[in-house]
Phi, psi and omega in degrees: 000140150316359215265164184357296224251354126341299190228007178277131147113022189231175182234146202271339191252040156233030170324349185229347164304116165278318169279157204240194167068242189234008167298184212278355187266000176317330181012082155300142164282126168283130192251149195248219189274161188269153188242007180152171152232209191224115195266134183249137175334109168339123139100347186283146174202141188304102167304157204259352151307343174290152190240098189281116195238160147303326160293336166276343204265328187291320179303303202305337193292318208276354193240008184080025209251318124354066188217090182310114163256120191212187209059024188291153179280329170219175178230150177226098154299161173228087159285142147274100194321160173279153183270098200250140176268086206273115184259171181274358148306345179106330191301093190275172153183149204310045118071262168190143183265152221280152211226139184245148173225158174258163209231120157211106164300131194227157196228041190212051182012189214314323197301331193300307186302322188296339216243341140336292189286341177270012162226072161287129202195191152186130189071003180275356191199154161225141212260144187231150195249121180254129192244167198290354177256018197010074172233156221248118159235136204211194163212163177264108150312044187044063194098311244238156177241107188268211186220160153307143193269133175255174192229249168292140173264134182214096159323173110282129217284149195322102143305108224258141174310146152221040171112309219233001170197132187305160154307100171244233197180118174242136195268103181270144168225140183232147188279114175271359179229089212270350137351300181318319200290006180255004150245028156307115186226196197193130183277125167267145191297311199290012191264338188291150157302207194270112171179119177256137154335305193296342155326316191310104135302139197249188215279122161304101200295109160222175175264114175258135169222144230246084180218133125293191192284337181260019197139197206248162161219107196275124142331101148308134179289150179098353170296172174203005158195138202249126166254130209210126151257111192281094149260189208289217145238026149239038138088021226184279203264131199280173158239145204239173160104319204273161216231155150335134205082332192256103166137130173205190191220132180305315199259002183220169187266116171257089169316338175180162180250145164219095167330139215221321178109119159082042194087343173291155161193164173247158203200102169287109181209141178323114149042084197261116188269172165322130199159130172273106163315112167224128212267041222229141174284140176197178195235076186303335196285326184255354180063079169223132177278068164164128163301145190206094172240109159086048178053030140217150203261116196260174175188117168166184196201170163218180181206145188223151155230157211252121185268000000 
């Protein structure tokens, strides 16, 4: 098993090492370049008892508690030198120590860049640092594994292709509490099941539209089933998979899904009168606006008004 208090603070390649601290048998863990992070719910920390799965770290995704930016295309740290008070003897003394942020550049057009700016925040999360070799940096919660506390979340404004470097996008975060680094501890990937971080994907967004396999097909009152096409958000690649249960309408009963083949489905529902339609992907079994079909996680909704 995985769990927390299992694999937090250890290296799978000192298995045999008895001495600790800085002797020569220390085999230190090396944390490698970040490959992104994991942005967390203020204050939740990985209980030491958890057996850190793919499902779980996926459930923590779907429920929001979670929200991976990982891929990243570059990294920037940004230290602040410490602050020193200079007597007139020459004599410093610490002032306050100097505050770090991480810089991580993304590559993955607009929506990506789009879905960026909303999480402008200050105080809402705390970060957990993910490296290209997925292995997990944190901190220790008296057992337990949290993320470091952040301040500002600062999208940064669009980098425009200009000839010579693609269009991107940069995320700033900066760690506000520096106290934290002396209980900097870490999950090394090879202590995980076969499932790396870097795996982790955050939720996909798609277009639900009122279609068949032949057109558009518009809701009627008296209706008593919706032809619904679902796809990627580039309009273009169906989703497949969703099932009775992955979909529901607030104000009407949807009794059932039935796949169609290629992103179409039909969808058995009470009766429709004059009346605003509403569509949404959802997880009636967890009360979640959002699905985890085939280890990827959907999301989105429509709205119709019904003549």
């Amino acid at each position: 098993m995985s769990t927390i208090s299992n694999i937090v603070g250890l290296s799978s390649k000192c298995a045999e090492s008895v001495s600790a601290n800085l002797g020569s048998f220390a085999c230190p863990f090396q944390f490698q370049l970040p490959d992104g992070v994991i942005l967390v719910t203020r204050g939740y920390k990985i209980p030491a008892a958890t057996d850190v799965t793919s499902d779980f770290l996926l459930g923590k995704v779907q429920d929001g508690t979670f929200v991976p930016i990982l891929d990243a295309f570059n990294f920037e740290p940004i230290d602040e030198d410490d602050v020193l008070e200079t007597s007139n003897t020459g004599v410093n003394t610490l002032a306050r120590q100097g505050l770090s942020s991480l810089k991580f550049t993304y590559k993955k057009g607009v929506n990506h860049q789009k879905a960026l700016d909303k999480l402008l925040s200050y105080g809402v999360f705390d970060v957990m640092i993910v490296d290209k070799a997925g292995n997990l940096l944190g901190v220790d919660k008296s057992g337990d594994f949290g993320g470091y506390t952040a301040g500002m979340v600062l999208p940064k404004s669009k980098m425009w292709n200009d000839g010579s470097t693609a269009e991107g996008k940069s995320l700033e975060i900066q760690l506000t509490q520096p106290g934290e680094r002396i209980n900097t501890t870490w999950i090394e990937a090879g202590n995980l099941p076969i499932f790396l971080p870097t795996e982790l994907d955050g939720k996909n967004e798609v277009l639900i539209t009122f279609a068949d396999a032949n057109g558009p097909v518009v809701p009627a009152a008296l209706d008593t089933s919706l032809l619904i096409k679902v796809t990627a958000n580039d309009g273009i690649t169906p989703v497949t998979g969703l099932a009775t249960g992955d979909i529901r309408s607030v104000a009407k009963a949807i009794s059932a899904v039935t796949e169609d083949g290629n992103g179409f489905y039909t969808l058995t529902i009470t009766a429709l009168a004059a009346e605003t339609l509403d569509v949404q992907i959802y997880d009636v079994a967890n009360s979640q606006t959002s699905v985890i079909v085939n280890g990827i996680l959907f999301t989105g909704s429509t709205s119709v008004v019904v003549a």
